[in-house]
DSSP file (Angstrom, degrees, kcal/mol; ACC not computed):
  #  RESIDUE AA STRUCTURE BP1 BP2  ACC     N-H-->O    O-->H-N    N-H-->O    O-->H-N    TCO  KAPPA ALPHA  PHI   PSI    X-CA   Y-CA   Z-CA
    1    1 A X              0   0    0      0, 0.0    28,-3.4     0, 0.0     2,-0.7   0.000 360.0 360.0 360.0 132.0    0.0    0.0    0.0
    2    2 A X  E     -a   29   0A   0     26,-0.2    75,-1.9    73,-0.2    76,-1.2  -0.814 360.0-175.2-103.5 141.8    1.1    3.6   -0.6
    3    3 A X  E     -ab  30  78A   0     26,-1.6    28,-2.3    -2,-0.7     2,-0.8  -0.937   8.8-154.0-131.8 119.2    0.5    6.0    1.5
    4    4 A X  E     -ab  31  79A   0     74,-2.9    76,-1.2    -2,-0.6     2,-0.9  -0.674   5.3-164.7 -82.1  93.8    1.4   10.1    0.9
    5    5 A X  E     -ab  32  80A   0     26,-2.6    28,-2.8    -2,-0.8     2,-0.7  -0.663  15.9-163.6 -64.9 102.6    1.9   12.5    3.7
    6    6 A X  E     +ab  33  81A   0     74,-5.8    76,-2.3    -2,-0.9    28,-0.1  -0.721  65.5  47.3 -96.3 142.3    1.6   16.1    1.8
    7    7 A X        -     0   0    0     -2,-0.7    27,-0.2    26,-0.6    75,-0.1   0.608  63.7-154.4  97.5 112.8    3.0   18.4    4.1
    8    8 A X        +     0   0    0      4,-0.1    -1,-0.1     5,-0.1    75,-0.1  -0.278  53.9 116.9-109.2  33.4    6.6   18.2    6.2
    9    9 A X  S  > S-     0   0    0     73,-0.3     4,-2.2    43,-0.0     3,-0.2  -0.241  88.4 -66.6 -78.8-175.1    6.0   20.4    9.1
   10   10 A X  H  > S+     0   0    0      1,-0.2     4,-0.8     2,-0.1    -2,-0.0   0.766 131.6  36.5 -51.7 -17.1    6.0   19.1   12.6
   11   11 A X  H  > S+     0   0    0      3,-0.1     4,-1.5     2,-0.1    -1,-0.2   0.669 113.0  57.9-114.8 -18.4    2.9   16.8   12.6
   12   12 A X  H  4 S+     0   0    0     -3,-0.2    -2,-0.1     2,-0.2    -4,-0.1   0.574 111.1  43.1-107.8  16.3    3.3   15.4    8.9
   13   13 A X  H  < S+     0   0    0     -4,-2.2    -1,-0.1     2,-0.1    -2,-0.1   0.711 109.2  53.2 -53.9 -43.1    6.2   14.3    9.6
   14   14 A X  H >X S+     0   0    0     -4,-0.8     4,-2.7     2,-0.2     3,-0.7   0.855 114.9  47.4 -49.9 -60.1    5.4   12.8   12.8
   15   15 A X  H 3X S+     0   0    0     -4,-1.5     4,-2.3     1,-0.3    -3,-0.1   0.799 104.6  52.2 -77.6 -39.1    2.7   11.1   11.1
   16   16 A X  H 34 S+     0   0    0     -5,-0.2     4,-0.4     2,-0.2    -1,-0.3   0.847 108.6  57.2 -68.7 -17.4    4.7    9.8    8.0
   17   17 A X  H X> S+     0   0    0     -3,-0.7     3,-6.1     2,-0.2     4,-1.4   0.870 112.3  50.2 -69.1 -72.8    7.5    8.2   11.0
   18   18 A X  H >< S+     0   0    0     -4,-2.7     3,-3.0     1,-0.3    -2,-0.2   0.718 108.3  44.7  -9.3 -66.9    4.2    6.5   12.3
   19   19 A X  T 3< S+     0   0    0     -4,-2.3    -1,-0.3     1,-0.3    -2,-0.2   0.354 108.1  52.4 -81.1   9.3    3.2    5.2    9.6
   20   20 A X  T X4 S+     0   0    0     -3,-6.1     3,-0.6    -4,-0.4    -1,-0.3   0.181 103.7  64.9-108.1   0.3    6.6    3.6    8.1
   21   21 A X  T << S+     0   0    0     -3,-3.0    -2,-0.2    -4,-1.4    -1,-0.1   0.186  88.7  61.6-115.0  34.7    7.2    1.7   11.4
   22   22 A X  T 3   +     0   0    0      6,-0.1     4,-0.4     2,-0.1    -1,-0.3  -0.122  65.0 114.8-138.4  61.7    4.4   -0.3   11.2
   23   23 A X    <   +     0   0    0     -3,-0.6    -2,-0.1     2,-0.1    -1,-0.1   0.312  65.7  70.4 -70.9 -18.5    6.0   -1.7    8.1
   24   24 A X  S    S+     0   0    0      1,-0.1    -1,-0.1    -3,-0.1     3,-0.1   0.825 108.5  32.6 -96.4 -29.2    6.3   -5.5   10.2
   25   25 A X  S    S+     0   0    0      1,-0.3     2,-0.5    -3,-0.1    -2,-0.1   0.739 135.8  13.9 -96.4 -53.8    2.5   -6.1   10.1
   26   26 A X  S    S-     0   0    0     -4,-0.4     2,-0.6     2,-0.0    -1,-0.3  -0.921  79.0-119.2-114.4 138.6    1.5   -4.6    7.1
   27   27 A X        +     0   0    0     -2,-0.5     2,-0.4    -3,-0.1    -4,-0.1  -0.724  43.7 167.6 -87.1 119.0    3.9   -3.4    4.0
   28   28 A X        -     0   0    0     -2,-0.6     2,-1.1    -8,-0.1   -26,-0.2  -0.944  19.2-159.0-133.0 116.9    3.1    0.3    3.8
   29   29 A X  E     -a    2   0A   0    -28,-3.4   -26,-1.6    -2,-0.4     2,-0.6  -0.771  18.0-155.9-124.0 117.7    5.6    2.6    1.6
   30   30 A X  E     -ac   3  63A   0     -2,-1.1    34,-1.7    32,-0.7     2,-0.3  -0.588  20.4-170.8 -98.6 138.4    5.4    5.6    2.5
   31   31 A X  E     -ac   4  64A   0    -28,-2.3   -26,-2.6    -2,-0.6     2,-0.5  -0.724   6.6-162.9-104.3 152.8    6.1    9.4    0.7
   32   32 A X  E     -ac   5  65A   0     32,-0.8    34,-2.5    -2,-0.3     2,-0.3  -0.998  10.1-146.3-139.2 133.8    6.2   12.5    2.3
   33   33 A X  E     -a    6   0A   0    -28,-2.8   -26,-0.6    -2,-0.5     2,-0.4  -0.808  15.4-170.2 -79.4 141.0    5.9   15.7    0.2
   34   34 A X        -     0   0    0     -2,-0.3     6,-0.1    32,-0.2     5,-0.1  -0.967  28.7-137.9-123.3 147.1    7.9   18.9    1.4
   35   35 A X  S    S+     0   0    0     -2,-0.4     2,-0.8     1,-0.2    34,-0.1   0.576  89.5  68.2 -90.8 -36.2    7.3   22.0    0.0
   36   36 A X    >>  -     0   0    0      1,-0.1     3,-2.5    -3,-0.0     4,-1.3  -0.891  67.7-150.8-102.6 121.1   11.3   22.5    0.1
   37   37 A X  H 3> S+     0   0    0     -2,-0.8     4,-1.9     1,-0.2     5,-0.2   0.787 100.6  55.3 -30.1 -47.0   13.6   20.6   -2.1
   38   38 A X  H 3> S+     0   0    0      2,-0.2     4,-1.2     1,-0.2    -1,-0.2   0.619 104.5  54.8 -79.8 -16.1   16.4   20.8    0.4
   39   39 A X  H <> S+     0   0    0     -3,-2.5     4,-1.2     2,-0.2    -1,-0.2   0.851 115.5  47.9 -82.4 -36.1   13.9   19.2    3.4
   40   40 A X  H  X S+     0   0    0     -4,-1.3     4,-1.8     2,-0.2     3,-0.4   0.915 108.0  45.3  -2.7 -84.6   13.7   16.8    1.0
   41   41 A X  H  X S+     0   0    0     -4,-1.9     4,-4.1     1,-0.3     5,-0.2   0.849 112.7  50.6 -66.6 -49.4   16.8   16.3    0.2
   42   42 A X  H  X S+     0   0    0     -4,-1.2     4,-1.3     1,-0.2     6,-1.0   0.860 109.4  57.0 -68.3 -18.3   17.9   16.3    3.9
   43   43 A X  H  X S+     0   0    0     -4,-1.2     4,-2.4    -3,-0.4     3,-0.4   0.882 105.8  42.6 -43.6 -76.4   15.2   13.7    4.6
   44   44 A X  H  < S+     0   0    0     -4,-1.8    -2,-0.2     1,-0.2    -3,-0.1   0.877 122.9  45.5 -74.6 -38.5   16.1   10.9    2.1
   45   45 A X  H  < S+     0   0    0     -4,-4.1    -1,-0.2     1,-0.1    -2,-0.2   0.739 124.5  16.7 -98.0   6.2   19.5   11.4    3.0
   46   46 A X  H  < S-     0   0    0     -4,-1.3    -3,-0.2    -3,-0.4    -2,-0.2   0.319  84.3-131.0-142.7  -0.8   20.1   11.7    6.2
   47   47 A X  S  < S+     0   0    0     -4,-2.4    13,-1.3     1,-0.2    12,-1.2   0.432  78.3  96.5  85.4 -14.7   17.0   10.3    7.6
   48   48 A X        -     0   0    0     -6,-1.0    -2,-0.3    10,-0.2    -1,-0.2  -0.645  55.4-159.4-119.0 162.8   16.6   13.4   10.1
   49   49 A X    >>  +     0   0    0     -2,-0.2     4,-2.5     5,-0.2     3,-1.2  -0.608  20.5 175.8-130.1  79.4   14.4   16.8    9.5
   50   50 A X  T 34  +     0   0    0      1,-0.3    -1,-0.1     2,-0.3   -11,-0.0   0.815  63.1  78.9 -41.0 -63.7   16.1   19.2   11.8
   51   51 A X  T 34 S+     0   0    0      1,-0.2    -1,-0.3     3,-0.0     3,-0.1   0.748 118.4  19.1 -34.4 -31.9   14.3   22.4   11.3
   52   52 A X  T <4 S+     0   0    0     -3,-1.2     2,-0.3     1,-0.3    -2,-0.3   0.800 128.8  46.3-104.8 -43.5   11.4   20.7   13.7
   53   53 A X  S  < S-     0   0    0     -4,-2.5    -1,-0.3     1,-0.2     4,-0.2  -0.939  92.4 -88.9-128.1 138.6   13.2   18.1   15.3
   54   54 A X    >   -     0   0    0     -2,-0.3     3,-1.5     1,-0.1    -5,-0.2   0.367  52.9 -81.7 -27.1 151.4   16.9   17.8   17.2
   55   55 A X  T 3  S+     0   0    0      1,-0.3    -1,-0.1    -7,-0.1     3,-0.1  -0.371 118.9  16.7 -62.7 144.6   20.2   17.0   15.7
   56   56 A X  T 3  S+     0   0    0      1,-0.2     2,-1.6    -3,-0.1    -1,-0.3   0.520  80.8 130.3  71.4   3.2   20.5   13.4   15.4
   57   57 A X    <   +     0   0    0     -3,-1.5     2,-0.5    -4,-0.2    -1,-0.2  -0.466  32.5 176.9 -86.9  83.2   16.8   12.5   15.8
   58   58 A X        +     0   0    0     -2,-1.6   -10,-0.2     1,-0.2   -11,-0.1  -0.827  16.8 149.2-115.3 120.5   16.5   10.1   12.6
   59   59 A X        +     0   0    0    -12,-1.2     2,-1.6    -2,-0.5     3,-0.2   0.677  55.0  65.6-133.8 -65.4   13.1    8.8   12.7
   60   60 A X    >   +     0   0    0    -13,-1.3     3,-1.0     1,-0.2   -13,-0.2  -0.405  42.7 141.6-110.6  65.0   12.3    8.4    9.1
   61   61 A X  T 3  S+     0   0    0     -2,-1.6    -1,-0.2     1,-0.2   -14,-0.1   0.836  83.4  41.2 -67.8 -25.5   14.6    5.6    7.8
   62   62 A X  T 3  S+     0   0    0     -3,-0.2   -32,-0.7   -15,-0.1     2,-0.6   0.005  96.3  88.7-114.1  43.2   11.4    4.1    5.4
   63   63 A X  E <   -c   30   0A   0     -3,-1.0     2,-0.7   -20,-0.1   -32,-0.2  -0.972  63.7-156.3-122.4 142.3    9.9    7.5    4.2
   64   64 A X  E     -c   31   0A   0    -34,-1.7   -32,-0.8    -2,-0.6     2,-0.2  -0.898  11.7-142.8-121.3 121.3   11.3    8.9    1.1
   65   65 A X  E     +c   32   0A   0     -2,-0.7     2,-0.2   -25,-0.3   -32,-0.2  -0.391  22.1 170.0 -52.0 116.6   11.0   12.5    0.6
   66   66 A X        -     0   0    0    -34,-2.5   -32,-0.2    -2,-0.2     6,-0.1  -0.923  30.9-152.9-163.0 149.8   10.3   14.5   -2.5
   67   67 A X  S    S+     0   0    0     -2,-0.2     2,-0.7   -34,-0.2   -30,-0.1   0.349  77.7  93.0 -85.0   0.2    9.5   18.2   -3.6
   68   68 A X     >  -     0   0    0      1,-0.2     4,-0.9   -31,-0.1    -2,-0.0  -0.838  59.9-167.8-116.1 110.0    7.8   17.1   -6.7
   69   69 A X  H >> S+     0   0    0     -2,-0.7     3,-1.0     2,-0.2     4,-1.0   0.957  87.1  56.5 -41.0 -68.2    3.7   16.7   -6.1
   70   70 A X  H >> S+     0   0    0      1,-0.3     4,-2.7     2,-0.2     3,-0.7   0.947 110.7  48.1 -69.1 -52.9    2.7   15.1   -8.8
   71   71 A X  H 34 S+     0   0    0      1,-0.2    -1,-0.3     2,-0.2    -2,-0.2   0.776 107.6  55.2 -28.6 -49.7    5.3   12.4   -7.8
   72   72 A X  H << S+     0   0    0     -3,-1.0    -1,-0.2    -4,-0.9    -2,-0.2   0.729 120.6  31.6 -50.5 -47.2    4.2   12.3   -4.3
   73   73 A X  H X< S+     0   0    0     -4,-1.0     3,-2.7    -3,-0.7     2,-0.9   0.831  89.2  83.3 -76.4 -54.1    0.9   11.6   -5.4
   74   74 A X  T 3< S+     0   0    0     -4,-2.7    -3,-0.1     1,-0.3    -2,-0.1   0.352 102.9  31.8 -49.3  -5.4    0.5    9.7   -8.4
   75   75 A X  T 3  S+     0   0    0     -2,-0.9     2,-0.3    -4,-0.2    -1,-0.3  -0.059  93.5 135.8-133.1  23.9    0.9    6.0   -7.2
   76   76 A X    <   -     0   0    0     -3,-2.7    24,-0.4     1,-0.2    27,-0.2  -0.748  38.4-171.3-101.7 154.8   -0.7    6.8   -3.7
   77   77 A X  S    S+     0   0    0    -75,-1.9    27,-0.9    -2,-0.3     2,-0.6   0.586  75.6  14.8 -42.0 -48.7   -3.1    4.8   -2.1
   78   78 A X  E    S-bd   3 104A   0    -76,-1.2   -74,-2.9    25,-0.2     2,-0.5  -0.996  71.3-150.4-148.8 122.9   -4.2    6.9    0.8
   79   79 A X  E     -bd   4 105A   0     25,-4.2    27,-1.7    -2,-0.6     2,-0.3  -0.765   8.5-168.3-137.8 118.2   -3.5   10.3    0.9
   80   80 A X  E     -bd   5 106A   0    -76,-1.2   -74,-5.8    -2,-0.5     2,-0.8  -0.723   6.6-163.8-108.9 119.2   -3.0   12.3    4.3
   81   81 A X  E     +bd   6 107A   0     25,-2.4    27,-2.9    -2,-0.3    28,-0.8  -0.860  18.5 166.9-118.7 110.9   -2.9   15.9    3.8
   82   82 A X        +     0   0    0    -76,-2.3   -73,-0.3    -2,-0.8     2,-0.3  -0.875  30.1 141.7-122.8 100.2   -1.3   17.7    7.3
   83   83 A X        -     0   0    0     -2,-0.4    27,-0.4   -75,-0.1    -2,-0.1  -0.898  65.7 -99.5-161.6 138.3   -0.8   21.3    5.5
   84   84 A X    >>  -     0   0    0     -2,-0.3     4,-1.2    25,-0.1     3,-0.8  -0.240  50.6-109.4 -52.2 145.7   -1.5   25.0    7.6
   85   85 A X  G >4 S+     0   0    0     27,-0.2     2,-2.3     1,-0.2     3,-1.0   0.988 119.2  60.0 -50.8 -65.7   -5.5   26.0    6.2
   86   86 A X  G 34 S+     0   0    0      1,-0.2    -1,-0.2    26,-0.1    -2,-0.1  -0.123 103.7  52.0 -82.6  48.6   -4.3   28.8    4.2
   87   87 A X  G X> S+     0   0    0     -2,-2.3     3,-3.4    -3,-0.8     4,-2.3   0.261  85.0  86.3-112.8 -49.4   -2.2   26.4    2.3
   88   88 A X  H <X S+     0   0    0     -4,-1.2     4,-1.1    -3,-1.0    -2,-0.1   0.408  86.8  46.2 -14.7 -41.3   -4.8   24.1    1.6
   89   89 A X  H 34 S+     0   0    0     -4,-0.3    -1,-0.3     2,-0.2    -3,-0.1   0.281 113.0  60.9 -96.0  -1.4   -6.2   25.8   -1.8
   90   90 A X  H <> S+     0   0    0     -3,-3.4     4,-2.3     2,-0.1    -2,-0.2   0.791 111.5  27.4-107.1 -84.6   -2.6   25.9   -2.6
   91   91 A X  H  X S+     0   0    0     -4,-2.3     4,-0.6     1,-0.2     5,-0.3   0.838 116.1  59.8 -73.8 -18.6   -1.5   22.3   -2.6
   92   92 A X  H >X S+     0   0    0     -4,-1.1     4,-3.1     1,-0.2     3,-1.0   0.948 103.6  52.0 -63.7 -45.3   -4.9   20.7   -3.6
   93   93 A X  H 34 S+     0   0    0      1,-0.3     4,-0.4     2,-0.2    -1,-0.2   0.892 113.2  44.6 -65.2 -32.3   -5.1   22.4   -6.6
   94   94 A X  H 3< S+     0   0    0     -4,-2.3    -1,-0.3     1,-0.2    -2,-0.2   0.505 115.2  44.1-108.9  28.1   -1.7   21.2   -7.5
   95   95 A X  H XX S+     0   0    0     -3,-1.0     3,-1.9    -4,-0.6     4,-1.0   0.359  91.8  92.5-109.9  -5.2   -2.0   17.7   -6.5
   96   96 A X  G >< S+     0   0    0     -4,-3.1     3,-1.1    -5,-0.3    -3,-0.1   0.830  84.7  39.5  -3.0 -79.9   -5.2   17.2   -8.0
   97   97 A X  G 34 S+     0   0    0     -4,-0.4    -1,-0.2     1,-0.2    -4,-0.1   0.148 111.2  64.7 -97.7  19.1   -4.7   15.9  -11.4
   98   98 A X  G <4 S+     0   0    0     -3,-1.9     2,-0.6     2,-0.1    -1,-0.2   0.423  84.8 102.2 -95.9 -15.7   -1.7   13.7   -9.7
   99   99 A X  S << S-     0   0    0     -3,-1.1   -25,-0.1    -4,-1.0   -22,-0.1  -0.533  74.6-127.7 -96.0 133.3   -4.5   11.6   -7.4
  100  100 A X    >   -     0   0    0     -2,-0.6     3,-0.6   -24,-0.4    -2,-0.1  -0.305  16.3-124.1 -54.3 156.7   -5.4    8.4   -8.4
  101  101 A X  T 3  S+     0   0    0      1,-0.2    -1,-0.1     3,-0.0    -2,-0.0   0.835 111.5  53.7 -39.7 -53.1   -9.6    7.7   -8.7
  102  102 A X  T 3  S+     0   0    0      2,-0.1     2,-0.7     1,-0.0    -1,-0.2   0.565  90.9 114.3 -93.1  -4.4   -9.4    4.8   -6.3
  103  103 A X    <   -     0   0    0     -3,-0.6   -25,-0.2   -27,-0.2     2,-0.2  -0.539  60.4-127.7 -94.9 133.5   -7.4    6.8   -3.2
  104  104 A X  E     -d   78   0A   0    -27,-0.9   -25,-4.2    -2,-0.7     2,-0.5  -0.295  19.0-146.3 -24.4 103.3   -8.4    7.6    0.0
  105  105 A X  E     -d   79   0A   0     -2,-0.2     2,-0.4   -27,-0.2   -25,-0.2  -0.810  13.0-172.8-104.4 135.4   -8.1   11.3    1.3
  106  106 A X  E     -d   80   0A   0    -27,-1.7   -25,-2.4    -2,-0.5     2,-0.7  -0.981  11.7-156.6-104.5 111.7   -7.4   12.0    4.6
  107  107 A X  E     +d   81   0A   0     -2,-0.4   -25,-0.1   -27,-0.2   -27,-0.1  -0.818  20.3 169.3-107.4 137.2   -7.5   15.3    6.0
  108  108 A X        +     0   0    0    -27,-2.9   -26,-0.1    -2,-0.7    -1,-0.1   0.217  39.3 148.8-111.5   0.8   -5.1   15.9    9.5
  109  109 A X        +     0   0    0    -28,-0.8   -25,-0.1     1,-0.1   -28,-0.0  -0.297  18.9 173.4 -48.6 147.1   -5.8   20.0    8.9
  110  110 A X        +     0   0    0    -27,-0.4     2,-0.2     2,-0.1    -1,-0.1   0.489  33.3  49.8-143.8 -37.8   -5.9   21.3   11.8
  111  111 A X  S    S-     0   0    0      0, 0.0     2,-0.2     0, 0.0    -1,-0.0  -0.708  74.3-105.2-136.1 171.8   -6.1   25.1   12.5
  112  112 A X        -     0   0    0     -2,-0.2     2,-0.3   -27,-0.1   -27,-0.2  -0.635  21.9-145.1 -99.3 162.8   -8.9   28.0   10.9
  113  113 A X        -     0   0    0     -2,-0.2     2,-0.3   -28,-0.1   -29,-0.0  -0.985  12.3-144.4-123.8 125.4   -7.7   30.3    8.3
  114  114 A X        -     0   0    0     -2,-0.3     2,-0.5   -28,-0.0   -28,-0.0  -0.569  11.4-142.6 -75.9 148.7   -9.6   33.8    8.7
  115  115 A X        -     0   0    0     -2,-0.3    -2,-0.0     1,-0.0    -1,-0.0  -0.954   7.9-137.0-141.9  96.7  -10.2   35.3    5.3
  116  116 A X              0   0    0     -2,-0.5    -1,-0.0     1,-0.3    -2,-0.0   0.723 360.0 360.0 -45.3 -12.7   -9.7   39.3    5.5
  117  117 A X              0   0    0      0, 0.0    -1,-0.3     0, 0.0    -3,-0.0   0.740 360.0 360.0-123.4 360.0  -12.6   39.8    3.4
């Protein structure tokens, strides 16, 4: 099963660790999108996301990381979208026409967005 985290702040991250260590009961491969290439980057290689979590904390040895949406999406199974509100209209619109017919949306949103007008 594939499963997408879009968004690499502190809780869809958290949630993409989850959800690659309970790889031993079920085979689950999981992606996590981040919105910067270089969290990405630091991600796939090094296992750690620092900007949220302490030096040395490497939690996410079976997520692979990439900046690219349509990538992120296009082969997922289940897709868990943990993105600020006033992001929301932002990344749906450009993973959209990357989500398969048969997956599963999850939304983990979390906080209101006020709208000045």
């Amino acid at each position: 099963m594939n499963i997408t985290v879009i968004g690499s702040g502190s809780f869809g991250t958290v949630v993409a660790s989850m959800l690659s260590r309970h790889h031993h009961h079920h085979h689950h491969d999981v992606t996590l999108w981040c919105r910067r290439e270089e969290v990405a980057e630091e991600i796939n290689k090094f296992s750690t996301h620092e900007t949220y979590f302490p030096k040395n904390a490497v939690f996410l040895r079976n997520v692979f990381a990439t900046s690219d949406i349509g990538k992120a999406c296009e082969k997922t199974d289940i897709l868990i979208i943990a993105v600020p509100s006033q992001y929301l209209d932002m990344v749906l619109l450009r993973a959209v026409d990357h989500v398969p017919k048969h997956a599963v949306i999850v939304s983990l949103v979390k906080s209101l967005h006020l709208d000045t007008e």
